[in-house]
C-alpha positions in Angstrom: -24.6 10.7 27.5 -23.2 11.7 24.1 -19.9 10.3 23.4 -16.7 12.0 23.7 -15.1 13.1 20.2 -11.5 11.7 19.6 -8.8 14.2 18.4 -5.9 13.0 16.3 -3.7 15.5 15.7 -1.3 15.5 13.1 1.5 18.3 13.0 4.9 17.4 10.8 7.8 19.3 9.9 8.9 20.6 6.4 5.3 18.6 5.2 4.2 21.0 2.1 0.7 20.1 1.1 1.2 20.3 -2.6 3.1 16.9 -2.0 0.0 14.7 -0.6 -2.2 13.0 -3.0 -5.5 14.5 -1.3 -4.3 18.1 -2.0 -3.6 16.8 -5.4 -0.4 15.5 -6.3 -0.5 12.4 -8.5 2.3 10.7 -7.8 2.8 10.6 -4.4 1.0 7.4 -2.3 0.3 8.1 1.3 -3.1 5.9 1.8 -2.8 5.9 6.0 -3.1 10.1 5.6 -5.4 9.6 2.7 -7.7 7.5 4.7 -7.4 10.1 7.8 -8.0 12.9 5.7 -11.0 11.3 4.2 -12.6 11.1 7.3 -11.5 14.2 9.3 -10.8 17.5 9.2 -7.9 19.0 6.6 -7.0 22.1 7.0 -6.5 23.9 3.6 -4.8 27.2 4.8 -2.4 27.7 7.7 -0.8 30.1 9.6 2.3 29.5 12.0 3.8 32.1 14.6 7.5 30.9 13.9 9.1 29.8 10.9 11.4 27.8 13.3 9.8 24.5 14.5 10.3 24.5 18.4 8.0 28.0 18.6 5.9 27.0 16.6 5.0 23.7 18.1 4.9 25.6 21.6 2.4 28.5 19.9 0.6 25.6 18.8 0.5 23.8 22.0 -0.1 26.6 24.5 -2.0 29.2 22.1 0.6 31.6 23.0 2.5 33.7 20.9 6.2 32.6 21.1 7.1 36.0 22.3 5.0 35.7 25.5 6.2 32.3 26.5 9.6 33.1 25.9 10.4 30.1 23.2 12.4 32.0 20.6 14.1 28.9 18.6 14.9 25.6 18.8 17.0 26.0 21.8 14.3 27.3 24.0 12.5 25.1 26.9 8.4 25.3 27.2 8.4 26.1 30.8 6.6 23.4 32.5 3.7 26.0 34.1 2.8 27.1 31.1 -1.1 24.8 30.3 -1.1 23.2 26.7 -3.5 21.6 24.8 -2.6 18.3 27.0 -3.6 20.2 29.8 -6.6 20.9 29.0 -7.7 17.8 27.2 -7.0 16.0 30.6 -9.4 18.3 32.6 -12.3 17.7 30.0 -11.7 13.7 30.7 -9.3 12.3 27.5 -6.7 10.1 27.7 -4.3 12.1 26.3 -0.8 10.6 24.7 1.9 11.9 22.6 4.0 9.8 19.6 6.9 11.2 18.2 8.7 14.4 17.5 7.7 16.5 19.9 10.6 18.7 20.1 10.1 19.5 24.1 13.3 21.2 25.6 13.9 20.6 29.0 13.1 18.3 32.1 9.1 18.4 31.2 8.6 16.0 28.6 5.2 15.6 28.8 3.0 18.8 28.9 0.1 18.0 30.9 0.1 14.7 28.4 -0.8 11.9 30.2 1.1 9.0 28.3 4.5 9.3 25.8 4.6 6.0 23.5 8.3 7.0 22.4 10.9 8.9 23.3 11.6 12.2 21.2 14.3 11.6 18.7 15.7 15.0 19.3 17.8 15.9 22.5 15.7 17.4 25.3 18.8 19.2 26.7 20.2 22.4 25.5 22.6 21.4 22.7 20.3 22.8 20.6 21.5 26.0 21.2 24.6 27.2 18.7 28.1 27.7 19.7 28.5 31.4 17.4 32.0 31.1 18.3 32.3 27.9 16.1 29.6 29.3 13.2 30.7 26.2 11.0 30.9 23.5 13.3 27.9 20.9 12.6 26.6 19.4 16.4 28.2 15.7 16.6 24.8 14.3 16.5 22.5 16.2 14.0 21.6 15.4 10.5 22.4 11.7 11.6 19.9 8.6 12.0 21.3 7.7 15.6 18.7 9.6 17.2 16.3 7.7 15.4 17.5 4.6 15.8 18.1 5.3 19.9 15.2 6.6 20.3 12.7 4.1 22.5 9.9 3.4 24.7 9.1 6.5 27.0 9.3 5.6 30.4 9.4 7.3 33.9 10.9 5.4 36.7 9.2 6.8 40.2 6.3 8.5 39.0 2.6 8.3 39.0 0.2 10.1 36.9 -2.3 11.8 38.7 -5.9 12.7 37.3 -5.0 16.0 37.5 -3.1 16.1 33.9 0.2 16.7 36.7 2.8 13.7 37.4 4.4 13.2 40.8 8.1 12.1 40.8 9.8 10.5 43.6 13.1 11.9 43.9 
């Protein structure tokens, strides 16, 4: 039996690719994305369904339109029936696991993912959304390194992953 391809996939905000040396740029040094480029696959055009990150990861994840799932900007949760890429990944047998900024809003932090090696260093509650009473007020936490530096090992006390891409929590 042929053996299973594995996926990394790579998605960063505010990346343009005129700054990586392997679209061209000849001062900037990133040998780690080098080497992965090098051997996989780089996209040279893109397209995204929301200029604002939140949609666009969940487009990306779910291969909805934002629109259709209801994710409108950065505020928005991913409801947690909605199948993503982790979903289906599972089903065809990987071992699936997410690293980083994942941006998910809401009690579901893992989207059919099987395994979380961090926490997400942005909140996963609803502060994202603005107070346009205040227009002017900047959120106590945002555009500070706290987030980064509190962010930590993902962990889930009570639950069990099931083969099924779902988890079981014991309330």
């Amino acid at each position: 039996m042929a053996r299973a391809t594995n996926i990394l996939f790579l998605m960063a905000d505010q990346l343009a690719p005129h700054a990586l040396p392997f679209h061209g740029h000849p001062l900037v040094k990133a040998p780690h994305l080098e080497s992965i480029a090098a051997r996989g696959t780089v996209f040279e055009n893109a397209y995204t369904n929301s200029p604002m990150c939140v949609p666009a990861r969940a487009a990306l994840m779910t291969g909805q339109l934002p629109s259709t799932i209801g994710v409108y900007d950065s505020g928005s949760e991913l409801p947690a029936g909605i199948p993503t890429l982790g979903h289906y990944l599972g089903l065809k047998g990987y071992d699936t696991c997410l690293s980083g900024k994942c941006h998910f809003i809401g009690p579901d932090q893992m989207h059919g993912f099987h395994r979380r090696l961090t926490t997400d260093i942005c909140p996963s509650n609803f502060v994202w959304n603005g107070n346009w009473d205040e227009p002017d007020r900047i959120l106590d936490w945002y555009h500070t390194l706290k987030n980064v530096v509190d962010a930590g090992v993902m962990s889930f006390v009570g639950c069990k992953m099931k083969r099924s891409a779902t988890r079981q929590c014991a309330n």
